[in-house]
C-alpha positions as CSV (number, residue, x, y, z in Angstrom):
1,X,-67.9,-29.8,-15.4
2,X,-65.5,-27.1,-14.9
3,X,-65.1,-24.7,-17.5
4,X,-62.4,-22.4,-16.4
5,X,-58.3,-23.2,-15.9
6,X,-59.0,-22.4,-12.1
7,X,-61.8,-24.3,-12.1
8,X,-60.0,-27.4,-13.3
9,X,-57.2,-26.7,-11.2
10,X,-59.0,-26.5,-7.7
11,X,-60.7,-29.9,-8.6
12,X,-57.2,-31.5,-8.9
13,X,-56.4,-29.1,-5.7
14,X,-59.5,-30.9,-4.0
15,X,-58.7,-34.3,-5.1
16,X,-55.1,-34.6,-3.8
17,X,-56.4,-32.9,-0.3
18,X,-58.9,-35.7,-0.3
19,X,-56.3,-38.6,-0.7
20,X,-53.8,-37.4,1.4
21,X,-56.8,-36.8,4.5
22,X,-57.4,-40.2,3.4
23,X,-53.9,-42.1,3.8
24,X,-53.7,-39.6,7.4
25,X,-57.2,-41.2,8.9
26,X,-56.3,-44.6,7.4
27,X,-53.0,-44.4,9.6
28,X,-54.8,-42.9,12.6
29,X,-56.9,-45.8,11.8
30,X,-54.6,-48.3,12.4
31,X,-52.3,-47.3,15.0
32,X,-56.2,-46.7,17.2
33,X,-56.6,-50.8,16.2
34,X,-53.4,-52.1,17.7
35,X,-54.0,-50.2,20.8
36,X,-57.6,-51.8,21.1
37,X,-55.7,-55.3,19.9
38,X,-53.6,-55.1,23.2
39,X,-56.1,-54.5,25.1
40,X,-57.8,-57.2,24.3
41,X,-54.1,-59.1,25.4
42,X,-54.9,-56.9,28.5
43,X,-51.3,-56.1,28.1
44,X,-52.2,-52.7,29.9
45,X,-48.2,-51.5,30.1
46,X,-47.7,-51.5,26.1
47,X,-51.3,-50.5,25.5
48,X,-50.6,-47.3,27.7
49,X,-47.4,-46.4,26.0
50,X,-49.0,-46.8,22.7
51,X,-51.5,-44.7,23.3
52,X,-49.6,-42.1,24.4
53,X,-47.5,-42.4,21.0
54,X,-50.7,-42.0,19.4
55,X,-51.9,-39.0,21.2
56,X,-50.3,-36.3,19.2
57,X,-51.2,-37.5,15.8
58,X,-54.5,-37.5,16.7
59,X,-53.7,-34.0,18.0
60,X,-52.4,-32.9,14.8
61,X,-55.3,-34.8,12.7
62,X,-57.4,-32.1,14.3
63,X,-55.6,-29.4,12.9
64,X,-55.7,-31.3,9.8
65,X,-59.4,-31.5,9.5
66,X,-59.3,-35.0,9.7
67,X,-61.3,-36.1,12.5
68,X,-64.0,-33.2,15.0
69,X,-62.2,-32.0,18.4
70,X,-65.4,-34.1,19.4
71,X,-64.7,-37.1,17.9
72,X,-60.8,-36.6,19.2
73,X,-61.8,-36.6,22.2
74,X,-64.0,-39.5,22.2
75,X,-61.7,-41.5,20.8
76,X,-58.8,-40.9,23.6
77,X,-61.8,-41.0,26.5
78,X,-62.9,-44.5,25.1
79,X,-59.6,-46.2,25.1
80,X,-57.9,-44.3,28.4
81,X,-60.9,-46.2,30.5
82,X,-61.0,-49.3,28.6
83,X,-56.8,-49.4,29.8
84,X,-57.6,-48.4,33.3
85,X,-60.5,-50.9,33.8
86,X,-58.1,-53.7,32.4
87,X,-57.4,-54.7,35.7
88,X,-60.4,-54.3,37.4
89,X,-62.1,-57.3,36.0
């Protein structure tokens, strides 16, 4: 247990960080599961422009520390081909 006034403080410090990177990647979260919902509609149009409203929150989430410049990047990758080969099948 923290002994100090600093101490104390940077664990209340820590604790708000951690909620509010919380509530960000719960977001991020969501608005990544209605672009993979209209995929599944194969509504390729709206899935597209969602994505691309998504794009640079998950750009800032990154800057954040939210979510790796790997994982980022996987993320986008996964979802840009799963729109393009909507068609395709």
């Amino acid at each position: 247990m923290a002994n100090t006034s600093s101490a104390k403080k940077k664990i209340r410090v820590i604790d708000r960080k951690t909620k509010i990177r919380e509530m960000h990647k719960n977001k991020i979260k969501t608005h990544i599961k209605n672009v993979e919902s209209l995929i599944l509609e194969k509504d390729q149009k709206s899935a597209l422009d969602m994505l691309k409203k998504i794009d640079p929150k998950l750009q800032a989430s990154r800057n954040k520390n939210i979510f790796s410049k790997a994982r980022i990047s996987r993320i986008q990758k996964r979802l840009n081909s799963r729109i393009v080969n909507i068609n395709k099948k």
